[in-house]
C-alpha positions as CSV (number, residue, x, y, z in Angstrom):
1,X,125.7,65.3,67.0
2,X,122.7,67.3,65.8
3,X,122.0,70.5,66.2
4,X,118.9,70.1,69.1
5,X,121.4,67.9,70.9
6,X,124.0,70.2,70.5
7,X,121.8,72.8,72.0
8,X,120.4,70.5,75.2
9,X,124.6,70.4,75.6
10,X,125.1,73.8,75.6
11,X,122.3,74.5,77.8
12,X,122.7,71.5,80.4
13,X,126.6,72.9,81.0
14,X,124.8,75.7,81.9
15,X,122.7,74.2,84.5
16,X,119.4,75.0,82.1
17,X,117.0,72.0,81.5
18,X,115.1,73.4,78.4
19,X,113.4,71.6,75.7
20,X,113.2,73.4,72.2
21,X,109.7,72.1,72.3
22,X,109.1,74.5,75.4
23,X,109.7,77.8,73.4
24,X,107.7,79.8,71.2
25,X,108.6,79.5,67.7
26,X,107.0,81.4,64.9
27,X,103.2,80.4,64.0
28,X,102.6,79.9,67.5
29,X,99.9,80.8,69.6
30,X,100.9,84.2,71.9
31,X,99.1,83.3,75.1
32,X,98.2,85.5,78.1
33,X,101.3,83.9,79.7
34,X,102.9,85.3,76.6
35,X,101.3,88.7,76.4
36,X,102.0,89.1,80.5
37,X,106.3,88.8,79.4
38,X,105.8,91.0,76.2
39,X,103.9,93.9,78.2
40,X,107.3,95.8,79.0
41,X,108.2,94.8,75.6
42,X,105.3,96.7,74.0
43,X,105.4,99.4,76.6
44,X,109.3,100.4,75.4
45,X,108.0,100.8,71.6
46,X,104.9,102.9,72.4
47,X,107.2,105.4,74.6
48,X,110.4,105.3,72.6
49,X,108.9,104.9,68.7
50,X,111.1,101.9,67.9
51,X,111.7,97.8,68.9
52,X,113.9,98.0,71.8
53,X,116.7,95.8,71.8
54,X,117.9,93.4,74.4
55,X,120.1,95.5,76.3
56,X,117.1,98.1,76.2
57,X,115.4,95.8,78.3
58,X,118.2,93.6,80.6
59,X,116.3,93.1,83.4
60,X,113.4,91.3,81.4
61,X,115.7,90.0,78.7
62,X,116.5,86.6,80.7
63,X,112.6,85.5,81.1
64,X,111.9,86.3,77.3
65,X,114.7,84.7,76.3
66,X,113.2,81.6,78.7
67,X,110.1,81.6,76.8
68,X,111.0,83.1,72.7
69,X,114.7,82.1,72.8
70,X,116.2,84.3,71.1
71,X,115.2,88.4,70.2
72,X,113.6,87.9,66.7
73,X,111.5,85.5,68.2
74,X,110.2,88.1,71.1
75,X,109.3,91.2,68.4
76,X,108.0,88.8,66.5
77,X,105.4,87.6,68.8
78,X,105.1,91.2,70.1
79,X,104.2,91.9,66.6
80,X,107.1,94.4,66.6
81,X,109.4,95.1,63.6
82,X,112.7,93.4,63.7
83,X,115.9,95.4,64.9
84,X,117.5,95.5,61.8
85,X,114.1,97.4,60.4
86,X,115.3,100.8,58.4
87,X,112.8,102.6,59.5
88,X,113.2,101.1,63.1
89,X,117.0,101.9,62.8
90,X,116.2,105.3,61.6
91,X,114.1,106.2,64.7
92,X,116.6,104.9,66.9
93,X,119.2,106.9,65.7
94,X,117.1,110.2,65.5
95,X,116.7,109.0,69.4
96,X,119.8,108.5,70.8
């Protein structure tokens, strides 16, 4: 079994009907639909300093997750550095 029909397994026991071909991977486009799901995304790094993670953010984390799959993908495309970032870890720290 490979790997994409491993994960249309996984997600159809789930009740999901996704194709991989359906989410944003790296190197794609960021559309307005895009930008519209990344907004609270952005708006958590300009008030807290640092890339929120996904429990930062549960009740949008399901819908980005829909469209960017899985977290690296959604900083990524919110041109945000990646969790495990030191400096990002640093100012998260200092934060909490």
């Amino acid at each position: 079994m490979s790997n994409k029909s491993c994960f249309y397994h996984r997600m159809a026991d789930k009740g999901f009907t996704y194709k991989i071909e359906d989410f944003w991977k790296p190197g794609d486009p960021v559309t307005e639909e895009d930008q519209v799901l990344l907004r609270s995304v952005k708006e958590f790094y300009q008030q807290n300093g640092y890339s929120p993670s996904k429990s930062d953010l549960l009740k949008d984390a399901s819908r980005l997750k829909q469209r960017f799959r899985i977290w690296k993908n959604v900083l990524l495309a919110a041109d945000l550095p990646p969790n495990n970032d030191a400096e990002n870890q640093k100012i998260r720290q200092n934060k909490n």
